[in-house]
C-alpha positions as CSV (number, residue, x, y, z in Angstrom):
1,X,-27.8,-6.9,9.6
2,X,-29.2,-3.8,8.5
3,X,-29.5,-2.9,4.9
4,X,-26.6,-1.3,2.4
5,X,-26.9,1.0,0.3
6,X,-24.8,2.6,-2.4
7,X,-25.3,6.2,-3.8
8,X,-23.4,8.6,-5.9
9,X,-21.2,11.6,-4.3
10,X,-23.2,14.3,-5.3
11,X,-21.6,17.0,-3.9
12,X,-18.3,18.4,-2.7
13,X,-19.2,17.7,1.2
14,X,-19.7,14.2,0.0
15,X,-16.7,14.3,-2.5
16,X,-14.8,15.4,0.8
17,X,-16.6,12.3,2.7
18,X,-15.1,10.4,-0.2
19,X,-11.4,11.1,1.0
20,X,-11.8,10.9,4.6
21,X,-13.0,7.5,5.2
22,X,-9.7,6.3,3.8
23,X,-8.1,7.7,6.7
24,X,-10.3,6.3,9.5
25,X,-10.2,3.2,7.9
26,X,-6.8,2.9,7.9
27,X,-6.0,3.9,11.2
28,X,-5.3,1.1,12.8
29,X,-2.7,0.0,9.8
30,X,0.9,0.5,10.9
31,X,2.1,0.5,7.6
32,X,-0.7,2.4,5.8
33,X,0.9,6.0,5.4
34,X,-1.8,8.4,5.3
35,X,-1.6,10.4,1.9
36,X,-1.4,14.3,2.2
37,X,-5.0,15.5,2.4
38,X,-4.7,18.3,-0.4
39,X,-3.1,15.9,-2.8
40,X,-6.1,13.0,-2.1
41,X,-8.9,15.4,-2.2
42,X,-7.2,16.3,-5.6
43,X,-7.2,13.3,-7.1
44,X,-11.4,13.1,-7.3
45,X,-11.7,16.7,-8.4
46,X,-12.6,17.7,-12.0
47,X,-11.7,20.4,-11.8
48,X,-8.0,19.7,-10.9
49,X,-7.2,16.0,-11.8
50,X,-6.7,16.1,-15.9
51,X,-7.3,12.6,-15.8
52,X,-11.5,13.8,-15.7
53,X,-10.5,15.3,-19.3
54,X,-10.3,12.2,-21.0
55,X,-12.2,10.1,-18.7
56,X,-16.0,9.8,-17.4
57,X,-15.6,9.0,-13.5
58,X,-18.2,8.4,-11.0
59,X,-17.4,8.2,-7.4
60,X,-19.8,6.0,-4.7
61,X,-20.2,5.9,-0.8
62,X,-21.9,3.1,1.2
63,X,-24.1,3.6,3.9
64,X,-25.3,1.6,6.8
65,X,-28.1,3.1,9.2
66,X,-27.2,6.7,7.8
67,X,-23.0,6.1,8.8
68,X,-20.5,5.8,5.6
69,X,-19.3,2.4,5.7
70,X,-17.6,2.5,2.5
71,X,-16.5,4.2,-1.2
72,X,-15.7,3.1,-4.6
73,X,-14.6,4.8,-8.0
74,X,-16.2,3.6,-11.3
75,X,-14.6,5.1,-13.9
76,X,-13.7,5.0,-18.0
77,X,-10.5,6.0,-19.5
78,X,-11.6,7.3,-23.6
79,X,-7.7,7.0,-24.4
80,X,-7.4,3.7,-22.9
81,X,-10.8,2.4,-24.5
82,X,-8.4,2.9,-28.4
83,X,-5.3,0.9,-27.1
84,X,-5.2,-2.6,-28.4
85,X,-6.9,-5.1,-26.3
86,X,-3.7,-7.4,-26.2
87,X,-2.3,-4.7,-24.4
88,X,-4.7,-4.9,-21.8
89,X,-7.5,-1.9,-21.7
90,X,-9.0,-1.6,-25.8
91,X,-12.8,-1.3,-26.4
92,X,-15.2,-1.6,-24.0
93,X,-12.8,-2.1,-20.8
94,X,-14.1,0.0,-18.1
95,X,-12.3,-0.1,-14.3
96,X,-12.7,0.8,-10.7
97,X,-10.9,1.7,-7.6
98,X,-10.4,3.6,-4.8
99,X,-12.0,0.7,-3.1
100,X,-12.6,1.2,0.9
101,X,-14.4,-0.8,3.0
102,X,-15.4,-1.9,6.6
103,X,-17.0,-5.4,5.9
104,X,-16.9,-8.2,2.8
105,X,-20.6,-7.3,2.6
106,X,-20.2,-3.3,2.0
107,X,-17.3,-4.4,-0.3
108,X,-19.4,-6.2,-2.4
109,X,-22.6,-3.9,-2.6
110,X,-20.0,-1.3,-3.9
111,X,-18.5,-3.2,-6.7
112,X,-21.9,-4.6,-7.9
113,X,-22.6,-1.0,-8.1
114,X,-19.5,0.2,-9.9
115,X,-19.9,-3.0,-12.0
116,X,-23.7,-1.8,-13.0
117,X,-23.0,1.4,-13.5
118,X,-19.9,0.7,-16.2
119,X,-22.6,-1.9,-17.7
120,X,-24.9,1.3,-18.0
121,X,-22.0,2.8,-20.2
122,X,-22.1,0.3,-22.2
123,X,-18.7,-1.7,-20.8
124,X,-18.0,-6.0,-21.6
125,X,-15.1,-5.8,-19.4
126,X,-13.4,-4.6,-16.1
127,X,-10.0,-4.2,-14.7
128,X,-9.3,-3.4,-11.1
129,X,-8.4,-2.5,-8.7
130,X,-6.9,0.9,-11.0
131,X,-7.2,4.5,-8.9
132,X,-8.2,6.5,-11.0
133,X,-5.0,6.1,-13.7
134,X,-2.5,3.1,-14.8
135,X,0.0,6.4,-13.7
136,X,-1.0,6.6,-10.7
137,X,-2.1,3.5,-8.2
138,X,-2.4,0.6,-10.1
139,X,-3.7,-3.2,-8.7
140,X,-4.3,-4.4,-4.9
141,X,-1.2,-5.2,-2.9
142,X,-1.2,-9.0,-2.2
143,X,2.3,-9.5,-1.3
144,X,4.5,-6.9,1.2
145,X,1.5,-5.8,3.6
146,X,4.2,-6.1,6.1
147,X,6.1,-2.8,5.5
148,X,4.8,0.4,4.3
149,X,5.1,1.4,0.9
150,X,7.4,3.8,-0.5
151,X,6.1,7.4,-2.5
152,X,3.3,6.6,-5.1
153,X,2.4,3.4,-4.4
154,X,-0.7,2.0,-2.8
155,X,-1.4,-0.1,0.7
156,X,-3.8,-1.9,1.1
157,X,-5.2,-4.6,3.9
158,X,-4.7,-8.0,3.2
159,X,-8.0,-9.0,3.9
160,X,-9.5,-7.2,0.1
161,X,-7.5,-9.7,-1.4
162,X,-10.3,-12.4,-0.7
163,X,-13.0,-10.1,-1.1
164,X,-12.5,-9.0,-4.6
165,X,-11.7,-12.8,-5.7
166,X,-14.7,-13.8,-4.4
167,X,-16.4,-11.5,-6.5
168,X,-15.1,-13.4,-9.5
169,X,-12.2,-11.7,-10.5
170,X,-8.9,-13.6,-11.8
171,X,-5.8,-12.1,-12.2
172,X,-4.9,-10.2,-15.0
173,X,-1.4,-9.1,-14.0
174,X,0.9,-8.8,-11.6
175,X,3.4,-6.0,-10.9
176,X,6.2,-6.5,-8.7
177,X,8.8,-3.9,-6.8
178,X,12.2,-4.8,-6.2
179,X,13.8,-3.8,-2.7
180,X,17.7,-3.2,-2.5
181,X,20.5,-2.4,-0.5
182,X,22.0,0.6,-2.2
183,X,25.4,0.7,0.1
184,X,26.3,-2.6,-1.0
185,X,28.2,-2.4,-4.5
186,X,27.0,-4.3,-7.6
187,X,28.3,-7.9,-8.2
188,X,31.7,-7.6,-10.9
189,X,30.2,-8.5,-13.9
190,X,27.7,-5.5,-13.9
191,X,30.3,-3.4,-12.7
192,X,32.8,-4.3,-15.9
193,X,29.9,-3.6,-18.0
194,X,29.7,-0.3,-16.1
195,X,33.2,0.2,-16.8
196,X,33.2,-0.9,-20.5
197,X,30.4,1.6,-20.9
198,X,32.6,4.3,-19.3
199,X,35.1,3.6,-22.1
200,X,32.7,4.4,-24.8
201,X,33.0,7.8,-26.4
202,X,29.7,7.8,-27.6
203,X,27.7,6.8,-24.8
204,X,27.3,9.8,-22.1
205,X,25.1,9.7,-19.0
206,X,24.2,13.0,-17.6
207,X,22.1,14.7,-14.9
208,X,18.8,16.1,-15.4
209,X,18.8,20.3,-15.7
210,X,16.4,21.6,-13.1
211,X,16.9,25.1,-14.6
212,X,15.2,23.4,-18.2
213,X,12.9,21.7,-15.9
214,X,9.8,21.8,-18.9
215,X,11.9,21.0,-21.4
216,X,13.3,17.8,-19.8
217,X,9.9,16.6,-19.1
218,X,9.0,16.8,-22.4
219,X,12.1,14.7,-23.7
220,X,11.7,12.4,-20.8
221,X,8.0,11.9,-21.4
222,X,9.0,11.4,-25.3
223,X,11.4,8.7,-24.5
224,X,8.6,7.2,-21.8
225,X,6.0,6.8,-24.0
226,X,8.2,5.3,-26.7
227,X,9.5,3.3,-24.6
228,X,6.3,2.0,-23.2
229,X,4.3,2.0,-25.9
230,X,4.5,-2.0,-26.7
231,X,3.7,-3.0,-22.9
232,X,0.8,-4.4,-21.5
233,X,-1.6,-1.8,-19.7
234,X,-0.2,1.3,-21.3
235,X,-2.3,4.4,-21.8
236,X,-0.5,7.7,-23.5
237,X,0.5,10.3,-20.9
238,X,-1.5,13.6,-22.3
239,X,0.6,16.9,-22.3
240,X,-2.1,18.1,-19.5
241,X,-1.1,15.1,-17.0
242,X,2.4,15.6,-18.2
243,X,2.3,19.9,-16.6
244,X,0.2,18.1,-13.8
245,X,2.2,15.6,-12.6
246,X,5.9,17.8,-13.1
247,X,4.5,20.5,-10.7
248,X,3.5,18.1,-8.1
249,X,6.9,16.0,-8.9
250,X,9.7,19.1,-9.4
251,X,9.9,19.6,-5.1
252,X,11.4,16.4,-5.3
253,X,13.3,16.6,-8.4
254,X,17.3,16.4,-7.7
255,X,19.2,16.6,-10.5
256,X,21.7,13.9,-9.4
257,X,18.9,11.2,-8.8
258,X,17.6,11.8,-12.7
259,X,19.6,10.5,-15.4
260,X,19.5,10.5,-18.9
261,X,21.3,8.7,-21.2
262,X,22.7,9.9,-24.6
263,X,24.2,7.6,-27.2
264,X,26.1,9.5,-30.1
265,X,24.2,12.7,-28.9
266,X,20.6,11.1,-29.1
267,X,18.7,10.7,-26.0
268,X,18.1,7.1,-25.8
269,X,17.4,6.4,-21.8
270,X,16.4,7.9,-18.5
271,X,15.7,6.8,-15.4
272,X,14.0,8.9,-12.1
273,X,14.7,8.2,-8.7
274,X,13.0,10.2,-6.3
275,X,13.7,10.4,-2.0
276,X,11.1,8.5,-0.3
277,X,8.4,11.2,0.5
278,X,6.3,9.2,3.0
279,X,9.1,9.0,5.0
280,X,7.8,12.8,6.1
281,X,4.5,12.7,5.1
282,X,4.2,9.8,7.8
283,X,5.6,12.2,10.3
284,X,3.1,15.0,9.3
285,X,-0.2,12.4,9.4
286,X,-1.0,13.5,6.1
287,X,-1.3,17.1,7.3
288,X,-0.1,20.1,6.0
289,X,-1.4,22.6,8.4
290,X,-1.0,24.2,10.9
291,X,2.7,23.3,11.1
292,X,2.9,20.1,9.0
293,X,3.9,21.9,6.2
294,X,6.9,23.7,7.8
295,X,8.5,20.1,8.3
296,X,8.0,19.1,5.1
297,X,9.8,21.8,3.6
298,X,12.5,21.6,5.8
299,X,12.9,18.1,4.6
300,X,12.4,18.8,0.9
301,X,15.9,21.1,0.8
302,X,17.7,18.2,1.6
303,X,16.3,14.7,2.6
304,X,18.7,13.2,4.6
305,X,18.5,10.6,5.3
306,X,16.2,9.3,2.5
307,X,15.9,6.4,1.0
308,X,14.7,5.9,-2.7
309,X,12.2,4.7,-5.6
310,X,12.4,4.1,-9.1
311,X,9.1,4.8,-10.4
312,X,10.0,5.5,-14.1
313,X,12.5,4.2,-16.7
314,X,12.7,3.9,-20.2
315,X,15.1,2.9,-23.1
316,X,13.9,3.7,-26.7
317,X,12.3,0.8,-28.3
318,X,15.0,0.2,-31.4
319,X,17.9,-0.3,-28.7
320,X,15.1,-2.8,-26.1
321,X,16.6,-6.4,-26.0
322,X,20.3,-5.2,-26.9
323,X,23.3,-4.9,-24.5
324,X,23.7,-1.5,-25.2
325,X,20.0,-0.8,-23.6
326,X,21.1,-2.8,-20.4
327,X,24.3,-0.6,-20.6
328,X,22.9,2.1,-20.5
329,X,20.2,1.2,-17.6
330,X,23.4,-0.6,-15.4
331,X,25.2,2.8,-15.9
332,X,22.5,5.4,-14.7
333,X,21.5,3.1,-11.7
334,X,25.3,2.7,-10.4
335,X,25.3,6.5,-10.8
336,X,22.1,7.1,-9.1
337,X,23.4,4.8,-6.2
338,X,26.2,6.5,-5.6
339,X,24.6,9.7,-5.6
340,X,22.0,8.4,-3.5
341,X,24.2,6.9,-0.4
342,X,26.8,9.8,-0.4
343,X,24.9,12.4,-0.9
344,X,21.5,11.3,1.0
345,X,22.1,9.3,3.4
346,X,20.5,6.0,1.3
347,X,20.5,2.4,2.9
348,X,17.5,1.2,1.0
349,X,16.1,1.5,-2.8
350,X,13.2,0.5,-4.5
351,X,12.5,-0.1,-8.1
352,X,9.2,-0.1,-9.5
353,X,7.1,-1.5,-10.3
354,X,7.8,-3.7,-13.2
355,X,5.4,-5.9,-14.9
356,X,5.5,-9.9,-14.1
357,X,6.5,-10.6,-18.2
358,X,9.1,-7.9,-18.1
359,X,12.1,-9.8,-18.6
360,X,14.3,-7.4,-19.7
361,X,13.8,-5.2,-16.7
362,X,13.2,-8.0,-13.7
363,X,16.8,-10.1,-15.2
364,X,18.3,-6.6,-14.7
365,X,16.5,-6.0,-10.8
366,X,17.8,-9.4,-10.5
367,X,21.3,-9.2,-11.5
368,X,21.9,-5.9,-9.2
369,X,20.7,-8.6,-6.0
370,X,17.3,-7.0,-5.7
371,X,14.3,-8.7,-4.4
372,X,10.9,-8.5,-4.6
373,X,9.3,-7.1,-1.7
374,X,5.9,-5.9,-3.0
375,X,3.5,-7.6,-5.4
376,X,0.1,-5.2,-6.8
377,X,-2.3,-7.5,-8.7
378,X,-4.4,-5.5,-11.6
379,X,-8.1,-8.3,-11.8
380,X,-10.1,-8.9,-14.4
381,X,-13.4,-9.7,-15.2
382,X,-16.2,-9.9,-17.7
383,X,-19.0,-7.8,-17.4
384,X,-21.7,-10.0,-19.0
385,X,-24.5,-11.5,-17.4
């Protein structure tokens, strides 16, 4: 077989090379939903992915006999290298992702290469798959390849699964999305706690206020990262990924899908639903023009019908582990649902993902009848020789 090899993406054309191969590879995927172009291209450009401001990121492309056979992103996190190592990243954890590739052999010339090049930067350690952020596409599916994934979340073909393993890497964690049937009403112990909780004069659940849109982001991405602060894998949220992520989010901001929760006036909770974008973006093939975009609009002034993820929610760490904090997260999602069948059309929702030792938040996915329908598996692996 002819010879690999593995270079740095020098250039934009290349940068641009970068993105496309993940569409022909996936081509032949029925559940693989082709991202929008403008948005993936983003994602690897300094110049507009804030992530590059905190983080050193080199991107790679395999060739065989001249033709791109494959990519891979190498990249380190500086905020992530001063979190505690129980929590996952700390000093001298580097990661890589963005992994594509036609063979096990390309697959593992390119992580041997990201592997050397975060050795070069002076890394012990290595989490993966992670593209680029923990925010953003965290781990390699290994359970659900059978359906396509809801907005945000990655795909990928089962057959990495193997490849990466074989490579060494264990298991560090596992993150898990629950899949739901949000027309079907909540067993009657959840809904008396509902109902208890609708009795209480100092508990209030309210809808986010588009017309404030900044300043609910900021108290949402307060509560968020003191909410998250004590989990496993969590990396601060910088006010530059904060304004970067709400402009790409606010199209799909309803305010009857985001809740937050007040308890005697103090925002204690939120949680954010948001309608299924790849149910168009599937339609459009990732395309925005020439009339792709048109569509898309159309369906952004009222999805219908759409069905819906919970990506985010957080409870303030002084209430985690009391009834009141599963109160209050019982409460917004009844809300939510209801919102979300009569207003949009919903038959299915999604929540996650949610880490493995989360048992505060998989006992309440449980207790609402959910079931896990995707797993994502973050690997890990030393870096010495």
């Amino acid at each position: 077989m002819s010879e690999i090899t593995v270079a740095p993406v020098a250039d934009r054309a290349e940068r641009k090379q970068f993105v496309d191969l993940a569409y022909r590879l996936n081509a032949d995927d029925p559940h693989w939903i082709p991202p929008l172009r403008s948005e993936a291209a983003e994602l690897v450009d300094p110049a507009k992915n804030p992530f590059f401001q905190h983080a050193d990121v080199q991107l790679f492309l395999a060739r065989r006999d001249g033709r791109i056979v494959g990519r891979i992103s190498a990249h380190i996190d500086r905020v992530a290298l001063d979190m505690p190592p129980e929590q996952g990243f700390g000093p001298g954890c580097g990661q890589w992702g963005l992994l594509e590739a036609e063979d096990e052999a390309v697959s593992t010339a390119l992580i041997a290469r990201a592997e050397e090049w975060l050795r070069g930067k002076g890394m012990t350690r290595v989490l993966a798959p992670i593209s680029l952020s923990i925010w953003e596409e965290p781990g390699l599916l290994t359970m659900g390849h059978d359906h396509s994934p809801m907005v945000m979340m990655g795909h990928h073909k089962a057959h990495y699964q193997p490849w990466i393993e074989g490579q060494g890497y264990q298991a560090a964690k596992m993150l898990r999305t629950y899949d739901l049937d949000v027309r079907v009403e909540y067993p009657r112990l959840i809904q008396r706690i509902i109902s208890s909780g609708e009795k209480n004069d100092k508990i209030r659940i309210r809808k986010v206020d588009k017309s404030r849109f900044d300043e609910e982001a900021a108290l949402i991405l307060d509560i968020l990262n003191d909410a998250w602060s004590g989990n496993w894998g969590f990396v601060p949220i910088t006010d530059a990924e904060v304004a970067h992520t709400g402009k790409k989010l606010k199209p799909l901001v309803f305010e009857d899908l985001i809740r937050i929760a007040e308890y005697e006036g103090e925002p204690v909770a939120f949680m954010m639903t948001l309608p299924n974008l790849n149910r168009p973006i599937r339609e459009i093939g990732g395309r925005l023009f020439p009339f792709g975009w048109i569509k898309l609009l159309r369906w952004l002034r009222k999805p219908y019908p759409a069905d819906m993820r919970v990506p985010l929610m957080g409870v303030r760490k002084h209430l985690q582990s009391s009834r009141l904090a599963s109160q209050l997260a019982f409460m917004m999602i009844e809300y939510i649902r209801r919102a979300a069948v009569t207003e949009y059309g919903a038959v299915r929702g999604e929540i996650g993902w949610i880490l493995d030792d989360n048992q505060g938040m998989n006992a309440i996915a449980e207790a609402i009848d959910a079931r896990v329908n995707r797993e994502y598996t973050i690997y890990g692996k030393s870096l010495a020789r």
